[in-house]
C-alpha positions as CSV (number, residue, x, y, z in Angstrom):
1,X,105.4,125.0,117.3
2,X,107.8,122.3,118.5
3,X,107.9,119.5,115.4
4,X,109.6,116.2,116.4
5,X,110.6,114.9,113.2
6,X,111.2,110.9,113.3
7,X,113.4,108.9,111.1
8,X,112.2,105.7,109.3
9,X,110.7,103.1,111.7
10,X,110.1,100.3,109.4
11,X,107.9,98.3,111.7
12,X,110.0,98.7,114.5
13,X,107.0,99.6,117.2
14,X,108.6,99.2,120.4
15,X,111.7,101.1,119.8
16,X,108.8,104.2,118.4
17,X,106.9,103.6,121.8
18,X,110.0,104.3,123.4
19,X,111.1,107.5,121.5
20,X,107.6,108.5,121.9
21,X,108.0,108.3,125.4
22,X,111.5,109.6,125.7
23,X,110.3,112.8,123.7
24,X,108.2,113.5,126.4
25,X,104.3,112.0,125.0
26,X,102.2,110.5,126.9
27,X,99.5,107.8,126.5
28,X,95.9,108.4,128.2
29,X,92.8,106.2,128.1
30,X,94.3,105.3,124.4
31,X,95.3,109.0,123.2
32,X,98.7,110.5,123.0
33,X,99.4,113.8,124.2
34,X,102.4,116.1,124.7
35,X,102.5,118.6,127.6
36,X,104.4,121.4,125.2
37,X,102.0,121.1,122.2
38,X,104.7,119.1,120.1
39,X,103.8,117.5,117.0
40,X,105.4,114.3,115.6
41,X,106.6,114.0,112.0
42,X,107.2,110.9,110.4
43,X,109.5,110.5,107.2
44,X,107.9,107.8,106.1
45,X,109.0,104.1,105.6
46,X,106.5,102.8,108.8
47,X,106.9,99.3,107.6
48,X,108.7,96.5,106.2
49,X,111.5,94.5,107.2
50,X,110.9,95.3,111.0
51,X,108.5,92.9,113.7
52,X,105.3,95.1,113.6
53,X,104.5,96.7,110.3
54,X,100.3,96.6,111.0
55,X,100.7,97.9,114.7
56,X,102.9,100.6,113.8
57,X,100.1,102.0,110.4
58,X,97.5,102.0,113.3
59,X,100.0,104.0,115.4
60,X,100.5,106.6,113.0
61,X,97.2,106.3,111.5
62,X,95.8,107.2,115.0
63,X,98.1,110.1,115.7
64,X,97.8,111.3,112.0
65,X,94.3,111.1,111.2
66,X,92.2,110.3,114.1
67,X,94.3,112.6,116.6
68,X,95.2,115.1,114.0
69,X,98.5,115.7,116.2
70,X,101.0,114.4,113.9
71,X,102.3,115.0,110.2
72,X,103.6,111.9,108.0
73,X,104.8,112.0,104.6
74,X,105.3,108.9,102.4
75,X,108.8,107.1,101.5
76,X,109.4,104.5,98.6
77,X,108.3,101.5,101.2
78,X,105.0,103.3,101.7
79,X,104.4,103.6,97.9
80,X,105.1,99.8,97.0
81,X,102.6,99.2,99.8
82,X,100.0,101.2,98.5
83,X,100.3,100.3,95.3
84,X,100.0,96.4,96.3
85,X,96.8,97.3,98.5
86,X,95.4,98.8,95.0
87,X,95.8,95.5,93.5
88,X,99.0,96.5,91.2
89,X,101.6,93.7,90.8
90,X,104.4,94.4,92.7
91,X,107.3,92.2,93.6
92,X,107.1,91.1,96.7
93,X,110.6,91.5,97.8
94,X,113.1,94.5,99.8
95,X,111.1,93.8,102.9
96,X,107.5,93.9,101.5
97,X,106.9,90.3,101.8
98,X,107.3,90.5,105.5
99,X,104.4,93.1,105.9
100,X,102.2,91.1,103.8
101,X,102.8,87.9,105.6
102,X,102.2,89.8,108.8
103,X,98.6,91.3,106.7
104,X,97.8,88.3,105.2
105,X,97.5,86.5,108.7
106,X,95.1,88.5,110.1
107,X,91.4,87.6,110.0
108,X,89.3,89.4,107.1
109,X,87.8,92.0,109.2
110,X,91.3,92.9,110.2
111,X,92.8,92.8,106.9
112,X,90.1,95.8,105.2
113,X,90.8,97.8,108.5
114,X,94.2,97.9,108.0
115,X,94.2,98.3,104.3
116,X,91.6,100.9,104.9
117,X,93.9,103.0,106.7
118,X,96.8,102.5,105.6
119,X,95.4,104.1,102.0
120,X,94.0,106.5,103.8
121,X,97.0,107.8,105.7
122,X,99.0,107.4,102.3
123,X,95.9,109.3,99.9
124,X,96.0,112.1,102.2
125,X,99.9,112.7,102.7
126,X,101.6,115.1,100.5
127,X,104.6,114.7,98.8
128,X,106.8,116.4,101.2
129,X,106.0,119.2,103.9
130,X,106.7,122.4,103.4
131,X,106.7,124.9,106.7
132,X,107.5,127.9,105.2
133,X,106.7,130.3,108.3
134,X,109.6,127.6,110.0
135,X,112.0,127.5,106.5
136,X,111.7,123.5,107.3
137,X,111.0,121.0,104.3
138,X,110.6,117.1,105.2
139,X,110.9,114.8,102.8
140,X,111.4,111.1,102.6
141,X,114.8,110.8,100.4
142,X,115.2,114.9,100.5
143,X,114.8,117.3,98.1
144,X,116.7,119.8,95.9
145,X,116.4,123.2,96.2
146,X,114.7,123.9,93.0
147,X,112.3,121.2,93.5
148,X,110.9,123.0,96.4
149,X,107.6,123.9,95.9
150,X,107.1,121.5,92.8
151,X,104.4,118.5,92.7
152,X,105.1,116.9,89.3
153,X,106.8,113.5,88.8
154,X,110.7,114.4,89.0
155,X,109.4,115.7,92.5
156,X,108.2,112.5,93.0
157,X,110.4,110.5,92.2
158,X,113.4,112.0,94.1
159,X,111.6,112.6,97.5
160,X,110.9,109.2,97.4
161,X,114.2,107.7,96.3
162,X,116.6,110.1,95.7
163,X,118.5,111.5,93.5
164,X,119.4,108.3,91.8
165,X,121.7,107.4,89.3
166,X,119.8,104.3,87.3
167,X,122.8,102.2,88.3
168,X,122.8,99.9,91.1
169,X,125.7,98.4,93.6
170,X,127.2,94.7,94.0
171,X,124.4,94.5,96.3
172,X,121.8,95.4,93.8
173,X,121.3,98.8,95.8
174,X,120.6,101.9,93.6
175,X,123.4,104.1,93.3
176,X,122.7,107.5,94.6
177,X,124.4,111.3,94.4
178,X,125.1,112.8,97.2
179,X,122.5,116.2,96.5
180,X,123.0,117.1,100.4
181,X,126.6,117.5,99.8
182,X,126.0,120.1,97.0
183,X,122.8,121.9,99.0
184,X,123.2,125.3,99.0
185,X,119.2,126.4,99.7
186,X,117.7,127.8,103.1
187,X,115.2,126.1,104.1
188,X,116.3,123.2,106.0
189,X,115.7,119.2,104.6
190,X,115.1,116.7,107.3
191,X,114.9,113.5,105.4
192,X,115.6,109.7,106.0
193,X,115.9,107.0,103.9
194,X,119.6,106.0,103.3
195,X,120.3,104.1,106.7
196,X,123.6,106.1,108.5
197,X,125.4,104.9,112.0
198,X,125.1,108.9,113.2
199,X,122.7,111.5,111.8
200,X,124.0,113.3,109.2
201,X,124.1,117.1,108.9
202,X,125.4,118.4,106.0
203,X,125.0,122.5,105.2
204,X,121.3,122.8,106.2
205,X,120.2,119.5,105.6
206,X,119.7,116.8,108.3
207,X,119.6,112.8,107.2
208,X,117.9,110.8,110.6
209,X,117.4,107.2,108.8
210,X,119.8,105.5,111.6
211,X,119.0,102.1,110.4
212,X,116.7,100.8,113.4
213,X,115.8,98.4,112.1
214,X,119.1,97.3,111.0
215,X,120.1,97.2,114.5
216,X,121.1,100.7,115.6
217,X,118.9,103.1,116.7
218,X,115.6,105.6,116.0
219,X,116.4,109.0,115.6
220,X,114.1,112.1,116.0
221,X,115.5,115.3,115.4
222,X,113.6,118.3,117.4
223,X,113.0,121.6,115.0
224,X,113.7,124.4,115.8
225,X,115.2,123.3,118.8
226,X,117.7,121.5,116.3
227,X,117.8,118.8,119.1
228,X,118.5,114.8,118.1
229,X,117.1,111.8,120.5
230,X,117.6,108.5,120.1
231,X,117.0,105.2,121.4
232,X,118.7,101.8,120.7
233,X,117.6,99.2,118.3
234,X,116.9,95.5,119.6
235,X,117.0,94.6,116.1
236,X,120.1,92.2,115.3
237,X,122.6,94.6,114.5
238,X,123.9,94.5,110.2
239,X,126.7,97.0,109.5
240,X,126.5,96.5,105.4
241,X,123.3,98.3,105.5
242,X,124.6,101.2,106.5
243,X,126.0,104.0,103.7
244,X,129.3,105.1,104.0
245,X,129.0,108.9,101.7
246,X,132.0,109.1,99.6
247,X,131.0,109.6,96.4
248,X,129.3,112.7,94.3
């Protein structure tokens, strides 16, 4: 099995289209297909902050559960989403309030549809994914190796934020270790979530959150081929959302 593994799209449909298309899948009378049998794998993140939150969640929606031919796992983004479709109070801020504006203008038919399956996708992800016959883990924000194989909250919590600190930046950004720097485990950890200008690889883990919709680009990386594709943001392009790893 050939797993394309893409990094966080953040309502950045056209620029997925194309990396759909540029890894070789192919749209007929409304279903996608791939002539090898890939899979597509999606880190989570779909929406906020990008053009087309709702039309990406009925992308991967389709692909995920209707299709069955894709894997997604959910990142922080996806959680404040879900948690605001359940009613909880949640600030409306960090790129939310552009996928609810985008909701909110739909008709009400529209608006249960999407809800409808955007809880769906998110109540029947797991955590992470674990393909132990291809020693691959994806996660959202990655994982430590001794989390591996855990579901309880500190599981949780780090696959979808990482392994933070409690301390934020002069940006009000959470501070975050650098766990990939200190991996020692086998499996491989393709994750997203802190945007980078180039894909990261670090010992056996793999960071493909290039920031699209900050303006750079949207990164697959093809396992076990161990093969990165990318194609271009036309997002405006904002270098002081990228992270510069320097730090433990």
């Amino acid at each position: 099995m050939q797993l394309d593994i893409i990094g966080d799209v953040h309502g950045c449909l056209d620029e997925l289209l194309e990396l759909l298309e540029t890894l070789g899948y192919r749209q007929v009378n409304n279903f996608y297909s791939h002539p090898e049998g890939n899979k597509p794998v999606f880190v989570g993140d779909l929406t906020d902050r990008g053009p087309n939150s709702i039309a990406v969640i009925q992308l991967v929606y389709q692909l995920v559960i209707e299709q069955e031919i894709a894997y997604y796992v959910p990142g922080n983004h996806c959680n404040k989403l879900y948690r605001y479709f359940l009613g909880n109070r949640v600030q409306e801020k960090h790129g939310l309030e552009t996928t609810v504006a985008e909701w909110k203008s739909l008709k009400e038919a529209q608006k249960k549809n999407i809800q409808e399956k955007f809880m769906t996708l998110y109540e029947n992800a797991p955590l992470y994914l674990y393909f132990k016959n291809m020693n691959l883990v994806v996660a959202h924000a990655g994982i430590k190796e001794n989390l591996i194989g855990e579901m309880n909250s500190r599981t949780k919590t780090f696959v979808l934020y990482g392994d933070v600190t409690g301390k934020t930046d002069h940006q009000g950004r959470p501070i975050r270790r650098d766990w990939a720097k200190h991996y020692k485990g086998e499996p491989w950890i393709v994750y997203g979530h802190t945007p980078v200008i180039e894909p990261r690889q670090i010992n056996r883990t793999m960071n493909i959150d290039t920031g699209c919709v900050f303006g750079n680009k949207l990164t697959a990386f093809q396992f076990p081929k161990q093969r990165l594709v990318s194609v271009p943001s036309k997002q405006a392009f904002q270098l002081e959302r990228f992270t510069d790893f320097t730090g433990d």
